[in-house]
C-alpha positions in Angstrom: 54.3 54.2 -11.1 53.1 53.5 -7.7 49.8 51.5 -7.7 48.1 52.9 -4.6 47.5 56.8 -5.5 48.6 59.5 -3.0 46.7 59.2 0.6 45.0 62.7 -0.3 44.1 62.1 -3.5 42.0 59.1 -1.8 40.7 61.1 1.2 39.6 64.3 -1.4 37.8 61.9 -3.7 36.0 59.5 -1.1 34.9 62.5 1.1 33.6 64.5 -2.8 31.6 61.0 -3.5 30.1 60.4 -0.2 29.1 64.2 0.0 28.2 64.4 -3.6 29.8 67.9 -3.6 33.5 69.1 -4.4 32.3 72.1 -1.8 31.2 70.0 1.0 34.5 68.0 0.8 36.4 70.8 1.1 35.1 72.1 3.8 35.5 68.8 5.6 38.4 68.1 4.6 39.7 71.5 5.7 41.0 72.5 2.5 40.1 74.8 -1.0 37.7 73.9 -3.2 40.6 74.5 -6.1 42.6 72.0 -4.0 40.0 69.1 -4.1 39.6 69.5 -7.5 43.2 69.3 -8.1 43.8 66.3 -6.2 40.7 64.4 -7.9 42.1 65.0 -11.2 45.5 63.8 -10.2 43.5 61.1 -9.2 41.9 60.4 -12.5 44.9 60.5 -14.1 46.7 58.3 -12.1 44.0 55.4 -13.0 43.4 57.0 -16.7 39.4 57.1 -16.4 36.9 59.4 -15.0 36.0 58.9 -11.3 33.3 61.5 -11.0 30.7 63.0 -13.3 28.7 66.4 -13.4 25.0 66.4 -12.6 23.3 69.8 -12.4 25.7 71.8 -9.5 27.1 69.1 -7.9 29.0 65.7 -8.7 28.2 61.9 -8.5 30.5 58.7 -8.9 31.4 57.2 -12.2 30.7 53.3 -11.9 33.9 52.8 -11.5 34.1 55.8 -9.0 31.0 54.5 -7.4 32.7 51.3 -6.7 35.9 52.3 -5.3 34.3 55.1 -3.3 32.7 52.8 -1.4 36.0 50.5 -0.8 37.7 54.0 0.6 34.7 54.8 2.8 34.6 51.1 4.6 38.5 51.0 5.0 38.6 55.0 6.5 36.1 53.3 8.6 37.9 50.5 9.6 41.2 52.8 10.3 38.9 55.1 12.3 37.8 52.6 14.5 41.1 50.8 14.8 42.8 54.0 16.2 39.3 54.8 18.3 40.1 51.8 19.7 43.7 51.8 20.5 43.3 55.2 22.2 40.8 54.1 24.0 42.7 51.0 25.5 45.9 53.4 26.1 43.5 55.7 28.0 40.7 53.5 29.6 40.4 52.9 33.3 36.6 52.9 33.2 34.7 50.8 31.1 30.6 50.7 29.9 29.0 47.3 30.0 26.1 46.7 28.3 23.8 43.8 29.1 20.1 42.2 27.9 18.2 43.1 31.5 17.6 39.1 32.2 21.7 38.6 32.7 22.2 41.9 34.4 20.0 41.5 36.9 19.8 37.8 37.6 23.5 37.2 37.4 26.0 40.3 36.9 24.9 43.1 39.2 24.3 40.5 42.2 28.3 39.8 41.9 29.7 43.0 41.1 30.6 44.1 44.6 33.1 41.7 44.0 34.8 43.3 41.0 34.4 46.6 42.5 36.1 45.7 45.6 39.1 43.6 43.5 39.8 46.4 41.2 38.7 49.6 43.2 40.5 51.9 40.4 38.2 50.8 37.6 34.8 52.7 37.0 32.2 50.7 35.8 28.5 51.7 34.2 26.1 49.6 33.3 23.6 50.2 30.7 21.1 48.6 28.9 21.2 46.5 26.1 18.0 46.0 23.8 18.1 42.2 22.3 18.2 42.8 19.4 21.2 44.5 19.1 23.4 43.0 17.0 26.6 44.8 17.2 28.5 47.1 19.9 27.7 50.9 20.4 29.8 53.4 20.0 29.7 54.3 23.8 30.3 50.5 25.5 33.2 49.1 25.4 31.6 45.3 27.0 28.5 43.9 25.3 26.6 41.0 27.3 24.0 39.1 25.2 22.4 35.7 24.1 23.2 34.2 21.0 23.1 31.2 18.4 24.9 32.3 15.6 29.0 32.6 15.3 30.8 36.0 16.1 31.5 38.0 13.6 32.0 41.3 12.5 35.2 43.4 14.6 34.2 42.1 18.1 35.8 39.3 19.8 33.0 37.0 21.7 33.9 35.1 24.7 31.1 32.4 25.4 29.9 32.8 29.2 27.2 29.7 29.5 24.8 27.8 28.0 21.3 29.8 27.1 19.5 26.1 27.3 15.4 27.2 28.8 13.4 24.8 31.0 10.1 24.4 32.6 10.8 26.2 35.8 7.8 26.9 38.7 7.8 28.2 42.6 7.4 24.6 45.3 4.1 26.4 46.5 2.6 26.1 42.5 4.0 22.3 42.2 2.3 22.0 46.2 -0.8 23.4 44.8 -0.8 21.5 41.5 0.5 18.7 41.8 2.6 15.9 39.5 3.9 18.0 37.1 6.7 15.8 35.7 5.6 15.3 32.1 4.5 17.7 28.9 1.1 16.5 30.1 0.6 17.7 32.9 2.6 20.9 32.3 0.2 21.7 29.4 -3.1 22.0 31.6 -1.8 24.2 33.9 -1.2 27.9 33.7 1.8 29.0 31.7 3.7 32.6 31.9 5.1 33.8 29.1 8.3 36.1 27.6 7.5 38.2 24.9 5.6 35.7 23.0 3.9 31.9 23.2 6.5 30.7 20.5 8.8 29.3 22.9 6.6 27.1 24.6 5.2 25.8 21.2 8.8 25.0 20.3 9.7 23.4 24.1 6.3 20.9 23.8 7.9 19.8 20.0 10.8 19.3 21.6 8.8 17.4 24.7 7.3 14.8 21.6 3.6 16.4 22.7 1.8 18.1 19.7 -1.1 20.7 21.3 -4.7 20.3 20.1 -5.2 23.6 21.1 -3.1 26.8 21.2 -1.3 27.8 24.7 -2.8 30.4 26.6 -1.4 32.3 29.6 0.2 36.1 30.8 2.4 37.4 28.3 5.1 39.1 29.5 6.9 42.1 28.2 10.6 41.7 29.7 12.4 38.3 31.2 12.3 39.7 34.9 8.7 40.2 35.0 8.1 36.6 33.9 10.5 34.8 36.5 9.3 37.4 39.2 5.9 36.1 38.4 6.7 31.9 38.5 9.0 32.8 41.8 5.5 34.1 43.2 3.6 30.9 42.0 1.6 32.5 39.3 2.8 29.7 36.7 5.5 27.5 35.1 7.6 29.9 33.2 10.6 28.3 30.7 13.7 30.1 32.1 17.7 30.0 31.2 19.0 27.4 33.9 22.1 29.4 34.4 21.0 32.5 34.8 18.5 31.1 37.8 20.6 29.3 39.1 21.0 31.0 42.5 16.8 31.1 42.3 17.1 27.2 42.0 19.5 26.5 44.6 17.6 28.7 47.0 14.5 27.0 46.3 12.5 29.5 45.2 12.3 27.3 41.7 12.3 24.0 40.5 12.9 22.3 37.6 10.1 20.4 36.1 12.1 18.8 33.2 15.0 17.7 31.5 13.9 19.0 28.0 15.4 22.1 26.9 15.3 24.6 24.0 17.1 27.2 22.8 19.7 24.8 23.5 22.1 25.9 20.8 22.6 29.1 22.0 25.2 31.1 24.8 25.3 34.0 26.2 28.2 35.9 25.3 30.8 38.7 26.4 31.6 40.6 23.3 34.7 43.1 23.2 36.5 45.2 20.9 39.5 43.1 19.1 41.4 46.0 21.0 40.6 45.7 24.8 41.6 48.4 27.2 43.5 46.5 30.2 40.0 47.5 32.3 38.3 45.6 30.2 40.7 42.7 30.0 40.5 43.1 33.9 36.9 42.8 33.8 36.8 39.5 31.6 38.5 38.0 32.9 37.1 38.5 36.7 33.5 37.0 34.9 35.0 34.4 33.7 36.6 33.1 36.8 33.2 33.9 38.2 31.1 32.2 35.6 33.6 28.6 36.4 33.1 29.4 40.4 29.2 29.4 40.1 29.5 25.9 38.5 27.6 27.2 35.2 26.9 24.7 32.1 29.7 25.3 29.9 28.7 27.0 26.9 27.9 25.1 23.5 31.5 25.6 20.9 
C-alpha cells in the first residue's frame, strides 16, 4: 500500500477541517457533498483511525486529524505560493517595490531615472512599506527594509549597506553652537528625534557618557521629517550614514562622531526565492548602484 494517500483524499479532508464543514468543502472544492464524504473515509481507512469527529451539525479534527490538517494546510500553502510565484516570473515585466520611506526617498527614488532609462520596458511602482513589516505582501514582488536579524522565511535577502546611525547636524547649527566633538557637548544642545528618545539613550551608552537627566527634544513621527529638520539647523539628529550620504557630501550635514549604533543591522533587498527576470534586472541595477555610491559594505 502506498504511504501517501490519494491527492483528493488530502485536498477533501484538509479543506472539511479548515472549514469545519463536509458542506463548505464541497462547495469549495467544487464537488458533492456525498463525494467529500467518500473520499474522507477512504481516507480514514487508508490510515485505519478516525480523522474527523461529529459535533452538533458540523465536523471537527480528531487529534490526530487536527495535527495532520494543519501539515496539509501549510504545504497547499507552500505549493500555492510556489506556483504564484513561477507564474509570476514567466509573466512579469513590471515589478512593485516596497520600501521603509527613509531609503525611498533619501536613496532609491533620487536614482531611479537611471533604471528607468536602462530598462525602459520594465514598469516599476513604488509603495510604501510600514517598518514593521516583517514579511513580503502579496502584491510586491521587492521588499526594501532595515534589519538585524538573519533572513528567513521564503524570501531571499540581499544586504544593500550598513544601517550604522550617527550624530549628524547642518554647518550653520555647529557655526551657531560651537565644538561639538564629544558626547558632552552633544548632550547640552538640542536633540531631534525619530519616533522615540531610545536611540539616543543607547548612542550616549555607546559614547561611555551615562545622562543625569533624561533627553529632551522634538520627537518625530517619520525619518524624513527628522533629517529635514537637522538639514535646516533645528538640531543634531542620529541618522543612517549611507542613506545621507549625498546630504553629507553636499554639505548640508556633518558628522559629529565616530560612535555609531544600530551598528549590527543592514538594510536589505528582499525577493521571492523565484524572481521574475524584472526583478532580477532590478537587483541587480541597485546593487551596482549601491558599489558606485561608495556605500559601507553591509555587516555578514
Amino acid at each position: 500500500m502506498p504511504t501517501i494517500p490519494p491527492l483528493a483524499c488530502l485536498r477533501a479532508f484538509e479543506a472539511t477541517a479548515r472549514l469545519r464543514s463536509v458542506t463548505k468543502a464541497a462547495a469549495e472544492l467544487n464537488v458533492t457533498h456525498p463525494a467529500i464524504s467518500h473520499q474522507i473515509k477512504q481516507l480514514e481507512d487508508h490510515f485505519g483511525v478516525p480523522m474527523l469527529q461529529r459535533v452538533g451539525r458540523g465536523v471537527v479534527p480528531t487529534p490526530v486529524g487536527e495535527q495532520f490538517s494543519h501539515l496539509l494546510t501549510d504545504a497547499f500553502q507552500q505549493i500555492q505560493n510556489f506556483c504564484e510565484d513561477v507564474i509570476r516570473a514567466k509573466n512579469g515585466r513590471s515589478i512593485a517595490v516596497a520600501s521603509v520611506a527613509s531609503f525611498a526617498s533619501r536613496w532609491l527614488i533620487p536614482r531611479l531615472p537611471k533604471f528607468m532609462a536602462a530598462h525602459p520596458d520594465i514598469d516599476i511602482r513604488v509603495i510604501y512599506a510600514p517598518h514593521e513589516t516583517d514579511e513580503m505582501r502579496a502584491d510586491c514582488d521587492v521588499l526594501i527594509r532595515y534589519q538585524e536579524t538573519p533572513v528567513t522565511g521564503s524570501e531571499v535577502g540581499v544586504p544593500l549597506f550598513s544601517g550604522e546611525s550617527r550624530p549628524l547636524c547642518s554647518p550653520s547649527f555647529v557655526a551657531r553652537y560651537g565644538d561639538l566633538s564629544t558626547p558632552e557637548k552633544i548632550a547640552r544642545v538640542p536633540l531631534l528625534h525619530d519616533n522615540d528618545r531610545n536611540i539616543w539613550t543607547a548612542w550616549f551608552h555607546s559614547a561611555g557618557l551615562d545622562l543625569a537627566a533624561p533627553l529632551g527634544g522634538i520627537i518625530y513621527e517619520d525619518f524624513n521629517l527628522m533629517s529635514t529638520a537637522a538639514i535646516a539647523g533645528h538640531g543634531v539628529a542620529l541618522c543612517p550614514v549611507e542613506l545621507v550620504r549625498a546630504d553629507i557630501e553636499q554639505k548640508n550635514l556633518v558628522v559629529l562622531s565616530d560612535v555609531g549604533v544600530k551598528c549590527n543591522g543592514n538594510y536589505l533587498l528582499l525577493h521571492r526565492k523565484v524572481p521574475s527576470s524584472s526583478v532580477l534586472a532590478f537587483r541587480d541595477w541597485l546593487l551596482k548602484e549601491v558599489k558606485s555610491a561608495g556605500s559601507q559594505p553591509a555587516h555578514s
